[in-house]
C-alpha positions in Angstrom: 0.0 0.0 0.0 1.5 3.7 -1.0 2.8 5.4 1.9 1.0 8.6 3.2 2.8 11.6 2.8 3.9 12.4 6.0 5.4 8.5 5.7 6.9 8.8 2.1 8.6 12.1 3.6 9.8 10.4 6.7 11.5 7.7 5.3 13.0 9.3 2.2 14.7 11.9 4.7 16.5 8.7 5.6 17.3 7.5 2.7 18.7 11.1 2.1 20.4 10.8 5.0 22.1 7.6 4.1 23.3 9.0 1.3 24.7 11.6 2.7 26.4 9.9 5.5 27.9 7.6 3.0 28.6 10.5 0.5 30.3 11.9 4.0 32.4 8.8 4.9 30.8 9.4 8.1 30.6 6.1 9.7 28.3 6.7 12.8 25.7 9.3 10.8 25.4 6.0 8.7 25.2 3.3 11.3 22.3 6.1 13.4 20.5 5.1 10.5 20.8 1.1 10.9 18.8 -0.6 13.2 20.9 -2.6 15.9 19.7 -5.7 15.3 21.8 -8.6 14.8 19.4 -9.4 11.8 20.2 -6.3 10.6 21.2 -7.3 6.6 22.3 -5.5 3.5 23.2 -7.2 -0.1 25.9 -5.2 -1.7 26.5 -5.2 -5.2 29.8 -7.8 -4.6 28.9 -11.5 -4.5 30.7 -11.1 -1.1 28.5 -8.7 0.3 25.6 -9.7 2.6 26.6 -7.9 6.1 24.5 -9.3 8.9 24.2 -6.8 11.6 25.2 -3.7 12.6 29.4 -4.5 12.9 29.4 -6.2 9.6 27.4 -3.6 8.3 29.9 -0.5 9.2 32.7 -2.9 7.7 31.6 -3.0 4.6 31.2 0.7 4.6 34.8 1.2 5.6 35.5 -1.6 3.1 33.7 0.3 0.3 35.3 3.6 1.3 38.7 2.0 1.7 38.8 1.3 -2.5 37.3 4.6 -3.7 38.6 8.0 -3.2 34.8 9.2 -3.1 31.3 8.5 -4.3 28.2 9.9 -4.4 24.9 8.6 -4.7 21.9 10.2 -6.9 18.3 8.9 -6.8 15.9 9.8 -9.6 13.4 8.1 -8.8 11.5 6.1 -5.8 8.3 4.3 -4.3 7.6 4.2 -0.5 4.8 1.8 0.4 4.0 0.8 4.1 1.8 -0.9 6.5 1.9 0.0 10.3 5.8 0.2 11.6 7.0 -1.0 8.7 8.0 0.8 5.6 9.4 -0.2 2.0 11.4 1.9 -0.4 12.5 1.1 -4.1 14.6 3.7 -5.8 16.8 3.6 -8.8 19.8 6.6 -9.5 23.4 6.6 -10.3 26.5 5.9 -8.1 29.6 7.8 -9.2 33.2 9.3 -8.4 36.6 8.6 -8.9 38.2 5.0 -9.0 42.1 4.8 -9.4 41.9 8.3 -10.9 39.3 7.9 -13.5 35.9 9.1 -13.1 33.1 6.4 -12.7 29.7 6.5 -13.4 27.0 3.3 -12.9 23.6 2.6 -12.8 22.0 1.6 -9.2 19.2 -0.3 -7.8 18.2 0.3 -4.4 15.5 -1.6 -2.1 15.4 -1.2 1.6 13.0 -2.1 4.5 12.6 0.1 7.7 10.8 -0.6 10.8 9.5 2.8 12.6 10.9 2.7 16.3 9.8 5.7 18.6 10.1 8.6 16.6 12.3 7.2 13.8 12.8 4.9 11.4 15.8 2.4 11.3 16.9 0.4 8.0 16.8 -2.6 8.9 17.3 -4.6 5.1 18.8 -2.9 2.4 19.8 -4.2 -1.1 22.0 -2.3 -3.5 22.4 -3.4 -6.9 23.8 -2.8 -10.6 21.5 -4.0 -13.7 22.9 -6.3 -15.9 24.9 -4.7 -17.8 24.9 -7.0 -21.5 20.7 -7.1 -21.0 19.0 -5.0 -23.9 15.5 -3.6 -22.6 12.9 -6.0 -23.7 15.1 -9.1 -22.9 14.1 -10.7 -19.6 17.5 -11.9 -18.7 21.2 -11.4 -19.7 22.1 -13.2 -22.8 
C-alpha cells in the first residue's frame, strides 16, 4: 500500500540521510540510521557482500570507502509503500566518483526495509544493486 505523505517524507529523509552519510564517509551518521539488530542485513552489489548486523554492516562501509577516493549517490526516482511500523522503499539513480583516478559512473538499484521505532525509522534490510549490464531492454535476462 502507498505510503502517506507524511510516511513517504519520513522515510525518504532517511534514505537522504544515508546517502549523505555515506557521500560523507561518516561512519556513525550511517550506522544512526541502521537498526541494531543482529538481523540487521544488506546485499551489496559484490557477491561477497551480505553484512548481517550492525558490525558487519559499518565494515563494509569502511571496506567500500577503503577502494574509492569518493562516491556519491543520486536517486531519480522512488516508491515508498507501508503498512503499520514497517516501511518499504525502491529507488533507482546513479553511483559515481573517482576510481584509481578515473571518473566512474554506474547505474544503481536500491530496495530497503525500515521498521519505525519511537520517533524514527531504522533500516533494517537494504539491497544495492547494478543491472545487468549486457541485458538489452525487452530481454528478460542477460544473454
Amino acid at each position: 500500500m502507498k505510503a502517506d505523505p507524511k510516511t513517504e517524507a519520513a522515510v525518504l529523509a532517511v534514505i537522504d540521510k544515508f546517502t549523505e552519510s555515506y557521500r560523507n564517509r561518516d561512519v556513525d551518521g550511517l550506522m544512526a540510521l541502521v537498526a541494531p539488530d543482529d538481523d540487521t542485513f544488506l546485499f551489496g552489489t559484490g557477491a561477497d557482500e551480505k553484512p548481517t548486523g550492525p558490525d558487519e554492516f559499518r565494515h563494509q562501509a569502511e571496506r567500500d570507502w577503503s577502494q574509492r577516493e569518493a562516491s556519491d549517490f543520486q536517486l531519480s526516482w522512488g516508491q515508498v509503500s507501508a503498512a503499520g511500523p514497517v516501511a518499504w522503499v525502491a529507488g533507482v539513480g546513479t553511483c559515481q566518483g573517482p576510481i584509481g583516478g578515473q571518473e566512474i559512473g554506474s547505474p544503481l538499484r536500491l530496495t530497503a526495509v525500515l521498521e519505525n521505532r519511537g520517533d524514527q525509522w531504522l533500516m533494517v534490510q537494504s539491497h544495492l544493486s547494478l543491472p545487468a549490464s549486457d541485458q538489452e531492454d525487452g530481454d528478460s535476462v542477460p544473454v
